[in-house]
C-alpha positions as CSV (number, residue, x, y, z in Angstrom):
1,X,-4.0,39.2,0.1
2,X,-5.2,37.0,-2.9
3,X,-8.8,36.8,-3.4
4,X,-9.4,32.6,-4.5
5,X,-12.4,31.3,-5.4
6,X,-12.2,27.7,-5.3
7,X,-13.6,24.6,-6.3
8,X,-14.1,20.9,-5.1
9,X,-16.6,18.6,-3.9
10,X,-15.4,14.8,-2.5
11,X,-13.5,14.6,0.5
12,X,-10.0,14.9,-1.5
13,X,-11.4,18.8,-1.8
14,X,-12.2,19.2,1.4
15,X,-8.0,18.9,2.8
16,X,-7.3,20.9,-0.5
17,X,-9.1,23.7,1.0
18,X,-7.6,23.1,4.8
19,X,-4.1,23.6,2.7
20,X,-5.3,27.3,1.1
21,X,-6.4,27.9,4.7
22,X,-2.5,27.5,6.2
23,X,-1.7,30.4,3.3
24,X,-4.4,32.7,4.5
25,X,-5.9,33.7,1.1
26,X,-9.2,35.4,1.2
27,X,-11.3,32.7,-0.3
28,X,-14.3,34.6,-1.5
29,X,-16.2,32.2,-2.7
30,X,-16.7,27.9,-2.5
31,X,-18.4,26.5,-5.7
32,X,-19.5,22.8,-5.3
33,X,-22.0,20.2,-6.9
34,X,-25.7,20.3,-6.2
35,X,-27.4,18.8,-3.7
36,X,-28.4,15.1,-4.5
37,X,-31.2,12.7,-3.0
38,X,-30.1,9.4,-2.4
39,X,-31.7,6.4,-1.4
40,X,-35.0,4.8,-1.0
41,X,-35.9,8.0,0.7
42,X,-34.5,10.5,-1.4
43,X,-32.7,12.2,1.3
44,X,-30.8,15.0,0.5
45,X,-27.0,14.9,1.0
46,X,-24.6,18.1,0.9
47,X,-21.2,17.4,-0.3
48,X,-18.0,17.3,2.0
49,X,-17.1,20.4,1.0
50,X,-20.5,22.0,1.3
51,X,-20.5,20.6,5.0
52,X,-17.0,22.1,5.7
53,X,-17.8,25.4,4.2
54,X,-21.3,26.0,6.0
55,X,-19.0,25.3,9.4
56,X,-16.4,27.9,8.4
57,X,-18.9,30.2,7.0
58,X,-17.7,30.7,3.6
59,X,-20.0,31.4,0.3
60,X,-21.4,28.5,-1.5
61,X,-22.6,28.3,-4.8
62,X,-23.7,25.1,-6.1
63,X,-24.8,25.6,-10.2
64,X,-26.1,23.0,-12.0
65,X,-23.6,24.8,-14.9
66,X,-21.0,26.7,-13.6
67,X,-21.4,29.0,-16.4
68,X,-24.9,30.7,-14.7
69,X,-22.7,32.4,-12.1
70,X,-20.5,34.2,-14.3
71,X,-21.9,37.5,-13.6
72,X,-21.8,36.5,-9.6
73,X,-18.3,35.6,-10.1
74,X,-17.0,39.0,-11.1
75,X,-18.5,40.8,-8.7
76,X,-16.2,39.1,-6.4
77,X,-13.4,40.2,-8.8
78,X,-11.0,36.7,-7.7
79,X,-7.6,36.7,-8.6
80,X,-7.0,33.4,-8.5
81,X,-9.3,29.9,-8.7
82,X,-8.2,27.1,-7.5
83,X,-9.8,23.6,-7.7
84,X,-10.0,20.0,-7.0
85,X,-12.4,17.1,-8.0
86,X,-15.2,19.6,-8.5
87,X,-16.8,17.7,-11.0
88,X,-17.9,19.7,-13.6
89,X,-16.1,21.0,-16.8
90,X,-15.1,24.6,-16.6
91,X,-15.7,26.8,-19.7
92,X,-13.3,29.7,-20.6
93,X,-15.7,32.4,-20.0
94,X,-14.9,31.3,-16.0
95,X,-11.4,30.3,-16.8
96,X,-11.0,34.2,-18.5
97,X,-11.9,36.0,-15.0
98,X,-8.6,34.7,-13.3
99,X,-5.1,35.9,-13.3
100,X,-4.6,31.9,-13.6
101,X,-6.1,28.8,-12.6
102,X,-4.7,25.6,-10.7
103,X,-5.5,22.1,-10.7
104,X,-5.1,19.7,-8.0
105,X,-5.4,16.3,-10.0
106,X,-4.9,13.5,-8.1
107,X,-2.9,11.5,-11.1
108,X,1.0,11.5,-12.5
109,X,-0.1,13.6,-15.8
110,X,0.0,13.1,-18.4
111,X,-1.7,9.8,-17.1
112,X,-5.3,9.2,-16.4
113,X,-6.4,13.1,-17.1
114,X,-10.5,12.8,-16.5
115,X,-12.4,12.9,-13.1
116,X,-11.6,8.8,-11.8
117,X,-7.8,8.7,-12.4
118,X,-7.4,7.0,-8.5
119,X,-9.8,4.3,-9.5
120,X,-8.1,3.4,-13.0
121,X,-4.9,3.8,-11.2
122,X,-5.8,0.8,-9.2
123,X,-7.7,-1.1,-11.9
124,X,-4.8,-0.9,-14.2
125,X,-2.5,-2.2,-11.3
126,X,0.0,0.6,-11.3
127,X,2.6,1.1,-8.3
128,X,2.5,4.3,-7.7
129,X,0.4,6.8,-8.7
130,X,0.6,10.8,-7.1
131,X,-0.2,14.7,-6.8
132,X,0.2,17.1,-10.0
133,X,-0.5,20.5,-9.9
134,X,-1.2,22.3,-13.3
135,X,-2.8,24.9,-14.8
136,X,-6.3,24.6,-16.5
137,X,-7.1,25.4,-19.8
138,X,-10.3,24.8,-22.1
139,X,-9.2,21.0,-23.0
140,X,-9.4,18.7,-19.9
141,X,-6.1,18.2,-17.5
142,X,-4.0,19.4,-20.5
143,X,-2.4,22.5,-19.0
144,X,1.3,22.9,-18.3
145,X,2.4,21.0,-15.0
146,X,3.9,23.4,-12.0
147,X,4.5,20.0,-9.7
148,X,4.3,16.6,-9.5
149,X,5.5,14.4,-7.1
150,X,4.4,10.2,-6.8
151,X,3.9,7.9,-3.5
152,X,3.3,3.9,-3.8
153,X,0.5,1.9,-4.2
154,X,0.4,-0.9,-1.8
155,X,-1.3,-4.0,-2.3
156,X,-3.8,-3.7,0.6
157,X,-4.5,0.1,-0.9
158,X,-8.3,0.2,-2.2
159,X,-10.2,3.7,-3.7
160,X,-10.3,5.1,0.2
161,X,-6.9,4.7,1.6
162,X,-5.6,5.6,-1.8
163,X,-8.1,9.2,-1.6
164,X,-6.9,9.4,2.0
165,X,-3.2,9.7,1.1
166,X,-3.3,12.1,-1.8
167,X,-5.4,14.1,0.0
168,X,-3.0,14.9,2.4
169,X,0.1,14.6,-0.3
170,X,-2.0,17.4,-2.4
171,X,-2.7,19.5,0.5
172,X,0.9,19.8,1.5
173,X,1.9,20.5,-2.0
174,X,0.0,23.5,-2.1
175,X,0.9,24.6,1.3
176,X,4.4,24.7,-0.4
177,X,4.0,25.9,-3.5
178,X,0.6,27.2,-4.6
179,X,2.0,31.2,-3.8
180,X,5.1,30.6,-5.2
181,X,2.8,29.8,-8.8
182,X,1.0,32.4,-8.4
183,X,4.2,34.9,-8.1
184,X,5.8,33.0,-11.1
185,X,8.6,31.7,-9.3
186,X,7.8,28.3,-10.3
187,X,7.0,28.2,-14.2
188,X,4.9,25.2,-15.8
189,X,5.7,22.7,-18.2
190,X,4.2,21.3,-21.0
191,X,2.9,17.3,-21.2
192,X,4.2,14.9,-23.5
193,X,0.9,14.3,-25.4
194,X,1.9,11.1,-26.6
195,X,2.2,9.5,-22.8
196,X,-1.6,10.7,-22.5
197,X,-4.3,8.2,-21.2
198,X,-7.8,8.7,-19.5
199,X,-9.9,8.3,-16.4
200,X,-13.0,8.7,-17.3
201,X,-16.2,8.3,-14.8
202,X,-17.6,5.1,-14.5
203,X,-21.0,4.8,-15.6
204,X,-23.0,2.7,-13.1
205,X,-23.1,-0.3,-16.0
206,X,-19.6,-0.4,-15.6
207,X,-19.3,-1.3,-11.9
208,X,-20.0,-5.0,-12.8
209,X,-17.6,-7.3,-12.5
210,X,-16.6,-9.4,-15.5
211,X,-15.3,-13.2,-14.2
212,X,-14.0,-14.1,-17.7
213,X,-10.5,-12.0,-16.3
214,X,-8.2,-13.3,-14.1
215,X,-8.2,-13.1,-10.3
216,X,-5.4,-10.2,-10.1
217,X,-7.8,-8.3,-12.6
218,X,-11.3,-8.6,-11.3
219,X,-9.3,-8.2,-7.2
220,X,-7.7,-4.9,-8.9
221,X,-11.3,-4.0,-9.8
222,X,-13.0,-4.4,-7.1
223,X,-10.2,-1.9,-4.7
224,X,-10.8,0.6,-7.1
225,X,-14.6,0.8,-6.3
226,X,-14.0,0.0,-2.5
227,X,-15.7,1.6,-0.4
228,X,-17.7,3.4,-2.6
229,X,-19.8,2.7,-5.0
230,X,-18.6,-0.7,-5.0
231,X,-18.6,-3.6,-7.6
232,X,-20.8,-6.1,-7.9
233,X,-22.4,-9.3,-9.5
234,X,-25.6,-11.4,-9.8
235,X,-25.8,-14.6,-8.4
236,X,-29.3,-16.5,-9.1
237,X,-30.5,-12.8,-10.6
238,X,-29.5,-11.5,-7.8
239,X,-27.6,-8.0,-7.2
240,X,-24.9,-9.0,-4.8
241,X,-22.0,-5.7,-3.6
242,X,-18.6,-7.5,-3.3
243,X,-16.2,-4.6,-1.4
244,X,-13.4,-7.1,-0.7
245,X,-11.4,-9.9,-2.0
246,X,-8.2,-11.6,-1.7
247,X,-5.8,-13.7,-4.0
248,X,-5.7,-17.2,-3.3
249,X,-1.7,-17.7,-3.1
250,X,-0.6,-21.0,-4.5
251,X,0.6,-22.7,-1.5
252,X,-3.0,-22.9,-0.4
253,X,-4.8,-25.9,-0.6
254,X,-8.1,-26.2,-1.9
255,X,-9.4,-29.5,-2.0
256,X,-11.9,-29.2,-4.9
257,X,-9.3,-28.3,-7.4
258,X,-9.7,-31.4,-9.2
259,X,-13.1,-30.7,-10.8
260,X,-13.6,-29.0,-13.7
261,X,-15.1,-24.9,-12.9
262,X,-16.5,-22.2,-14.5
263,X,-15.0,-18.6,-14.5
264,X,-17.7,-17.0,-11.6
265,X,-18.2,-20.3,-10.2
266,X,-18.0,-20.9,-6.2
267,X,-16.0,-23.9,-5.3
268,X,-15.1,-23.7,-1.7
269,X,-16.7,-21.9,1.5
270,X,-14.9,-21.4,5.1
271,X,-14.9,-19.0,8.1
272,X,-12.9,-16.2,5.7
273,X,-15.0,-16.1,3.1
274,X,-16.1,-17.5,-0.2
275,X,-13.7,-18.9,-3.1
276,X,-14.7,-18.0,-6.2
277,X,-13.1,-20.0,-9.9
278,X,-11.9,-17.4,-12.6
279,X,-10.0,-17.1,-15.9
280,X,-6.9,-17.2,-14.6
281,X,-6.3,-17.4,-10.4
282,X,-8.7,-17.9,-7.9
283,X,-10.4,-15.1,-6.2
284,X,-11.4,-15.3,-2.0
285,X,-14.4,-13.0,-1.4
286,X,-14.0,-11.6,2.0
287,X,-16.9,-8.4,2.3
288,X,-20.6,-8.5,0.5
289,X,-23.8,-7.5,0.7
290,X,-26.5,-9.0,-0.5
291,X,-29.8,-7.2,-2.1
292,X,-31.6,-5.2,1.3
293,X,-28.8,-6.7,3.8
294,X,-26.0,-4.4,5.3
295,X,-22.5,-5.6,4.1
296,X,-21.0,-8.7,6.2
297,X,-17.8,-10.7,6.2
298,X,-18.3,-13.8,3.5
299,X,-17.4,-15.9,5.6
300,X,-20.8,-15.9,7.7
301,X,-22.1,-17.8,4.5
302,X,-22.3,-21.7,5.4
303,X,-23.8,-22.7,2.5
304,X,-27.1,-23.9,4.1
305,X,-30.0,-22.4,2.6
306,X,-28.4,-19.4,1.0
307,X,-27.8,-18.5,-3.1
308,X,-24.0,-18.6,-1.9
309,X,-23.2,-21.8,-2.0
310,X,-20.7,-24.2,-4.1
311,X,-21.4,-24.6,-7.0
312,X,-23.4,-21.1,-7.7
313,X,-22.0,-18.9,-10.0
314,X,-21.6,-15.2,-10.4
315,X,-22.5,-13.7,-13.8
């Protein structure tokens, strides 16, 4: 039986691991991100995978560098690692221990190697995006590609539903194919560097939303960072979350039209939500939260007393 050590720490990870499980390998050893406190309260939250592996039992290490468990590593003598959205970069001292190393990487490489490719999947407004299994080497999401296989974006699709599929469209790929790599019955093969783009993180700076684009940009923005750590905007200074929005089609009629608007201006408030002027297209806000407040449906805003009114403007 193979001896894995393997990798991950979202969610995504988490049915990854489920899928080595169906192949019964003897996983030795889990490695995920430290702890982290969160919140007004600095509570401390273990990762998805932490949670599932102190349920199945299995042995956690959670290194601030990956590289200070070398020496544990060995010990175990692994054949195999095995990893997805861990979340750190692994060095070739750690790569060198393994008869080979596999990727789950939630992206049709060569497209959007780095640790968000889901998000800029979405913020980029592609239709389909999918699993790719690979090897790893020292330069990031580079390695040869043993499988790859797309599914569809749909319009409704944000961050979460988009996680949710691959998840289970990864785990199913390695249930197939994972022993069949690591027999050599399915060889890798190399990416067309010229087709390469990148997902890198998004710093927290980032997560703003910029009015000045159109309405099918800034609603393309806001999925990728629904439901977490979602977008968001300052109206009157400020911080509002904004985890939903809608295109305004052009058969609907909004009476204010004839005036004159600014890109982040609010023009029109109903029972839905909150319409909001940009670029190019007009944007329906339908999910926010305000500074202190849980999130709520926009449309609770009348108007009356409140920052969110017509004639505000998010900046």
């Amino acid at each position: 039986m193979y001896k894995i050590i393997y990798c991950g720490t979202p969610d995504i990870s988490v049915e990854i691991l489920k899928g080595l499980e169906k192949l019964n390998l003897n996983i030795v050893g889990v490695i995920t991100q430290p702890d982290k406190a969160i919140g007004r309260k600095r509570e401390v939250i273990f990762s998805p995978i932490k949670q599932y592996c102190l349920l199945k039992g299995y042995k956690i290490f959670q290194p601030n560098k990956i590289l200070t468990i070398l020496d544990e590593l060995k010990k175990l003598n692994p054949d195999f690692l095995v990893t997805c959205a861990y979340g750190q970069f692994i060095p070739q001292n750690i790569l060198d221990l393994f008869k080979n190393a596999i990727n789950v990487h939630a992206s049709l490489l060569p497209k959007y190697r780095g640790g968000s490719p889901i998000q800029f999947a979405l913020i980029n407004g592609e239709k389909k995006t999918g699993i790719s299994l690979m090897k790893m080497i020292k330069k990031m999401d580079a390695g040869e590609i043993y499988f790859q296989d797309e599914i569809e974006i749909f319009d409704e699709d944000d961050s979460g539903t988009l996680f949710n599929k691959l998840a289970i469209f990864g785990r199913k790929a390695v249930e197939k194919y994972l022993i069949n790599i690591f027999e050599k019955k399915i060889l890798g093969s190399s990416q067309n560097e010229e087709k390469v783009t990148f997902a890198y993180n998004l710093s927290s700076d980032q997560e703003k939303i910029d009015w000045s684009k159109s309405a099918y940009e800034i609603n393309n923005f806001i999925r990728a960072l629904s439901p977490s750590p979602v977008a968001f905007s300052f109206l009157e200074k400020e911080r509002i979350k904004i985890k939903k929005t809608r295109l305004i089609s052009v058969d609907e009629k909004i009476t204010t039209l004839d005036k004159i608007f600014e890109p982040g201006e609010i023009i029109f408030l109903d029972n839905e939500g909150i319409v909001v002027y940009t670029k190019n297209g007009l944007l329906k806000i339908l999910e926010l939260q305000r500074e202190g407040k849980k999130m709520v449906r926009a449309g609770t805003f009348n108007g009356q007393n409140s920052i969110v009114k017509v004639g505000s403007k998010f900046r």
